[in-house]
C-alpha positions as CSV (number, residue, x, y, z in Angstrom):
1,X,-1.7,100.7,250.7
2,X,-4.7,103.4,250.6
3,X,-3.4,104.7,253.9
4,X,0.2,105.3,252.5
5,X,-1.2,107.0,249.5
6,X,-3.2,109.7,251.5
7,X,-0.2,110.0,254.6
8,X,2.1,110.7,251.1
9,X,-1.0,113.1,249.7
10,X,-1.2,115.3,253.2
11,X,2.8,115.3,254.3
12,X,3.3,117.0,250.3
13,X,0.5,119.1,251.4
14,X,1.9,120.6,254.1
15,X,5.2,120.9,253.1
16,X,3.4,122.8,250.3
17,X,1.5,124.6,252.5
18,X,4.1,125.9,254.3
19,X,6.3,126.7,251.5
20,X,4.1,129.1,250.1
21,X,3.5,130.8,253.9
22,X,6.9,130.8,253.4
23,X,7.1,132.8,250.3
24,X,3.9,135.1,251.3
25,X,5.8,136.1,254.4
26,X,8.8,137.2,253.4
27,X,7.5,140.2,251.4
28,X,6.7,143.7,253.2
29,X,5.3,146.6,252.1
30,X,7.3,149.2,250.4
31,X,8.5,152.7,251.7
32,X,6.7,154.3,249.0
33,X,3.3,152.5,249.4
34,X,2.9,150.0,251.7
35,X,0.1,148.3,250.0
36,X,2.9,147.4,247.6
37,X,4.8,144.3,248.3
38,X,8.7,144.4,248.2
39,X,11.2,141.4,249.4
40,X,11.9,141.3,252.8
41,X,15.4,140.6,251.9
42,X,15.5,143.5,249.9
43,X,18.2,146.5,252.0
44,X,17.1,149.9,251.7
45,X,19.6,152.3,250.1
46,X,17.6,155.2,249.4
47,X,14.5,156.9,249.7
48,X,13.5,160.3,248.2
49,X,10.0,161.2,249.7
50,X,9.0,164.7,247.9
51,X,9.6,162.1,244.4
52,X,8.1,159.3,245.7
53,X,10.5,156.1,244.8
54,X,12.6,154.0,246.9
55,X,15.7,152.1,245.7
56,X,16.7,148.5,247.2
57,X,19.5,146.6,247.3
58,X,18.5,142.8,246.1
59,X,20.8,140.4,244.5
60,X,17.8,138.9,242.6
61,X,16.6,141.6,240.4
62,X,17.9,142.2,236.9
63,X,18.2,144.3,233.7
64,X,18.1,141.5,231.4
65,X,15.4,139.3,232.6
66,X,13.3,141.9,234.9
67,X,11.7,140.7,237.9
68,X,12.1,137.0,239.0
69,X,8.6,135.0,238.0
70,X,8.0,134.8,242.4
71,X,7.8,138.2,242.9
72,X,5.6,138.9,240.1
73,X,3.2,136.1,241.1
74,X,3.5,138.4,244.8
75,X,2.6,141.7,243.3
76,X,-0.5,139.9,241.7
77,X,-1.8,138.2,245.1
78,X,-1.2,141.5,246.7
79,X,-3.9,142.8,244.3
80,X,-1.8,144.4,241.6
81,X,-2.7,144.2,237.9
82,X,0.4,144.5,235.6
83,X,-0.6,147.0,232.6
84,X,2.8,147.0,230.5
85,X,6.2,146.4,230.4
86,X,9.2,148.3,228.9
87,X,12.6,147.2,229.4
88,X,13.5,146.9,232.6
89,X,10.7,148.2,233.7
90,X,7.0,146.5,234.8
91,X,4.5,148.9,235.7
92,X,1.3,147.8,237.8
93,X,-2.0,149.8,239.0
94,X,-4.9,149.0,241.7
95,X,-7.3,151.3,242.2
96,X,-6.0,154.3,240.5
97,X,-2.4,154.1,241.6
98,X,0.4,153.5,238.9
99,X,3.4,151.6,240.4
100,X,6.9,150.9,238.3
101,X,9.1,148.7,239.4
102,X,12.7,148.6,237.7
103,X,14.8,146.0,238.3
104,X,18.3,146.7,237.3
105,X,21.2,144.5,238.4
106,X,21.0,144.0,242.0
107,X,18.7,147.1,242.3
108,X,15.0,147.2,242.7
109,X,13.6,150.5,242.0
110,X,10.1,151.4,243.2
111,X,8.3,154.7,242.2
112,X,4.5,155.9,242.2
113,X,4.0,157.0,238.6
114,X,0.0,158.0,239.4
115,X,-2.1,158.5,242.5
């Protein structure tokens, strides 16, 4: 019965495991700054280099309830500290750099505030 226990224990870890490799992977860095993480099922619609901000195509982002709780857990392991929040808007910094990140529905909006 012990040895069922642990088998159950290490299968759920590994399916665990690979979930989150899973998750992890399928971010990329952004066209604006590629120490910033943005879904790799995100589609690129437009890029404006001299203002510095990208805008995606993703069905999961949203005006009314900002970016999904994944991809702000991403952000964080990816060494981004959120400092505030307004509306549909989440700004983050590391090192010195500002990030926003808008999410608007089915847009993702990217733009270095500060650098």
């Amino acid at each position: 019965m012990l040895v069922v226990r642990h088998k159950k224990k290490f299968l759920f870890s590994i399916i665990l495991m690979f979930l989150a490799a899973g998750l992890v992977l399928s971010f990329r860095g952004s066209e604006v700054k590629t120490s910033f993480p943005v879904p790799r099922s995100a589609e690129l619609t437009k890029q404006d280099i001299k203002e510095r901000y990208a805008e995606y195509s993703w069905d999961p982002a949203s005006g009314s309830y900002g970016l999904p709780f994944y991809y702000t857990i991403i952000i964080r392991l990816w060494g981004w500290n959120q400092e505030m929040r307004f509306g549909a808007t989440t700004y983050y910094e590391k090192q010195g750099t500002v990030i926003s990140a808008t999410s608007l529905n089915n847009n993702l909006f990217i733009s270095i505030e500060k650098e």
